[in-house]
N, C-alpha and C positions, 0 to 999 in steps of 0.2 A: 515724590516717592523716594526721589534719590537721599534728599535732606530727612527724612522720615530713618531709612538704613543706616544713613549714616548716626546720628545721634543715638536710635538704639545701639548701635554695633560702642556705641562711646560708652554708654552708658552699662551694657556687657563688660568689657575692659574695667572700669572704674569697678566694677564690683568684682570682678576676678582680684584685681588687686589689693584691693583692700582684704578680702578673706587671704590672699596669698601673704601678707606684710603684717596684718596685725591680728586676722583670724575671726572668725564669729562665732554667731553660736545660734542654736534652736529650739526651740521648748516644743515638745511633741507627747502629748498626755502628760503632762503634767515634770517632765522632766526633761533637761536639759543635752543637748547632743552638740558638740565640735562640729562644724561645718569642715571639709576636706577640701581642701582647692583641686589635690588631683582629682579625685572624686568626679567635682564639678566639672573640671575640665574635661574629664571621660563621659560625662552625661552629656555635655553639650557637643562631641565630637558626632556622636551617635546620631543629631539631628541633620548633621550637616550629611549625613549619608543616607536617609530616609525621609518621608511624610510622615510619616507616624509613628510613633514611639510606641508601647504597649506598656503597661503599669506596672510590669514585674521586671522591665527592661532597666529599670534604674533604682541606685538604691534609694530606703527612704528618706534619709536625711537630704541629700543633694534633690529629690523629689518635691521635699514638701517646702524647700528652700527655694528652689528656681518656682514653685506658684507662691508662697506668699513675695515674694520678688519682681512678681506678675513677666516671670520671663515664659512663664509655661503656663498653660490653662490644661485643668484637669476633665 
C-alpha cells in the first residue's frame, strides 16, 4: 500500500508540473479551456482536508481535468 502512495503521490507531482512549466489544456463541449496550476493546486488542497468533495466545490476546468487524469472519479 505504501509503494501504491507513493507512486501515485509521484505521479500527482509530475503532472502538477508539467501544467506548471509548460501548461495544458482541455476540450470541454467542443471547446478548448487553459488548465490553471493554481487552480489545480487549490482543488486538490480541498481533498486533503475532507472525504468528499461535492460538484460545485471545484471549478470546471480543474474538475473535469483531475477525472479524465483519473486522479478523481465523478
Amino acid at each position: 500500500m505504501e509503494e501504491m502512495l507513493t507512486l501515485r503521490t509521484g505521479e500527482l507531482e509530475t503532472m502538477l508540473k508539467i501544467v506548471n512549466e509548460l501548461g495544458d489544456e482541455i476540450t470541454i463541449m467542443g471547446r478548448r479551456y487553459s488548465v490553471s496550476y493554481d487552480r489545480l493546486v487549490d482543488s486538490l488542497r480541498k481533498f486533503a482536508d475532507v472525504d468528499e468533495i461535492g460538484l460545485d466545490e471545484l471549478d470546471e476546468v480543474s474538475k473535469r481535468y483531475l477525472v479524465r487524469k483519473n486522479v478523481w472519479n465523478l
